[in-house]
C-alpha positions as CSV (number, residue, x, y, z in Angstrom):
1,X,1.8,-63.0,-50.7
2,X,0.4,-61.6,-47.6
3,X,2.4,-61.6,-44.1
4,X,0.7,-63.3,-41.4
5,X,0.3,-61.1,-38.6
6,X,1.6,-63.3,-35.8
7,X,4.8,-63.2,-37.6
8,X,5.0,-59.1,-38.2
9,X,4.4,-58.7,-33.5
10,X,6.6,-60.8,-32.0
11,X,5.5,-59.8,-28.1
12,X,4.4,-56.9,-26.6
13,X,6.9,-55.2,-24.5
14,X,6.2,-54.2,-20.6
15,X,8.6,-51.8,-18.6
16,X,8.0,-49.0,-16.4
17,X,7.7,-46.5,-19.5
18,X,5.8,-48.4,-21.7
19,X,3.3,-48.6,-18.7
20,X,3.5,-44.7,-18.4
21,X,2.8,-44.3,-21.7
22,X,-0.6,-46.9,-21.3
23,X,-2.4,-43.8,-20.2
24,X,-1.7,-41.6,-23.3
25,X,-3.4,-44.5,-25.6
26,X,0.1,-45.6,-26.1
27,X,1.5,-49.5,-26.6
28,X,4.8,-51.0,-26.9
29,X,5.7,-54.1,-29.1
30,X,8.7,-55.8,-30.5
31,X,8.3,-56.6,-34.2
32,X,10.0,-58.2,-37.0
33,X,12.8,-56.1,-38.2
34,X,11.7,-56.3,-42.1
35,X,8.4,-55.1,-41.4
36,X,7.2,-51.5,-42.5
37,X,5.1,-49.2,-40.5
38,X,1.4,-49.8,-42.1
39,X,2.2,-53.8,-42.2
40,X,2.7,-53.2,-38.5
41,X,-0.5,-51.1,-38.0
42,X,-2.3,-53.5,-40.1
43,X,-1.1,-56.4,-38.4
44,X,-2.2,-54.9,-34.9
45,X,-5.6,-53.4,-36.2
46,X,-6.4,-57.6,-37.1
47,X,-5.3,-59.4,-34.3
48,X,-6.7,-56.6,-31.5
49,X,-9.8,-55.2,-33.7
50,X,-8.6,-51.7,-32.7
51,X,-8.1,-48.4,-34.6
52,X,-4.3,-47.5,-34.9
53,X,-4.0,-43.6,-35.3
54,X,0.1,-43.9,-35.9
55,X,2.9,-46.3,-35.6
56,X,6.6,-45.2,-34.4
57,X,9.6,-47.9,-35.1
58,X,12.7,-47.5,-33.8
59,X,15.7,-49.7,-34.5
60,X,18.0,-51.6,-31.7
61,X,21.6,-52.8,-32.1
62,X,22.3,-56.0,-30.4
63,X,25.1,-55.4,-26.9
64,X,28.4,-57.0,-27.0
65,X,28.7,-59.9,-24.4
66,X,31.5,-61.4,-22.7
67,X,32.0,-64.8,-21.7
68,X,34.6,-64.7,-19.1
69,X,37.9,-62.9,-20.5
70,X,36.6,-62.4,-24.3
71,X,34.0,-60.6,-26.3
72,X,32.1,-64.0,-27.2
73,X,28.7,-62.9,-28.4
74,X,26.4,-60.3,-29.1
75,X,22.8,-59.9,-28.5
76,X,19.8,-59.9,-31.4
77,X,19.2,-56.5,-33.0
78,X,15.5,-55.5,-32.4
79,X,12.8,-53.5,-33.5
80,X,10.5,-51.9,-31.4
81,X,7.3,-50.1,-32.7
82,X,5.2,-47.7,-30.3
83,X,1.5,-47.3,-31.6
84,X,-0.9,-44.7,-30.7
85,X,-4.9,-45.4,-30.8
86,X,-7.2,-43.7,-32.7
87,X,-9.1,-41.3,-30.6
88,X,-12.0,-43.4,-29.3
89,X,-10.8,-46.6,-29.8
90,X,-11.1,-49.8,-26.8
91,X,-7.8,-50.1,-25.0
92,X,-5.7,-53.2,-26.0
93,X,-7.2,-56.2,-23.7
94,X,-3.5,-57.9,-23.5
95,X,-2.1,-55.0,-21.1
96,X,-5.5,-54.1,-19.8
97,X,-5.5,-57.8,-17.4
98,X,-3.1,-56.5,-14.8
């Protein structure tokens, strides 16, 4: 059964590095933490029509949080993959319109 891809990228994710890293061909996303690398790059080459040269995950605990005195809670774990375009490709539209 295959994925669907709007369930592999959750969002893309925006912060003073991943805007850095916009000029080396290089975008940010949070993804689902059971997807693999080429459902990922798969996923991203359907829904933005671009060329995906390699895909980079790395894994995110979730932070302790308190709620007043005592540990209460802790934040979602998260997956983050960074993607590089192909050489040649369009640049992703979405982070393109600021």
């Amino acid at each position: 059964m295959k994925k669907n891809p709007r369930d592999i990228i959750i969002r893309p994710l925006i912060s003073e590095k991943s805007s850095d890293m916009m000029e080396e061909n290089k975008y940010t996303f949070v993804v689902s933490g059971r997807a693999n690398k080429i459902e990922i790059k798969n996923a991203l080459e359907e829904i933005f029509e671009v060329k995906i040269a390699s895909v980079n995950t790395a894994n995110y605990k979730g932070k302790l949080k308190r709620l007043g005195r005592f540990p209460a809670g802790r934040q979602p774990s998260w997956k983050k993959a960074i993607i590089t375009l192909a050489e040649g490709s369009k640049p992703i539209e979405l982070f393109e319109s600021r």
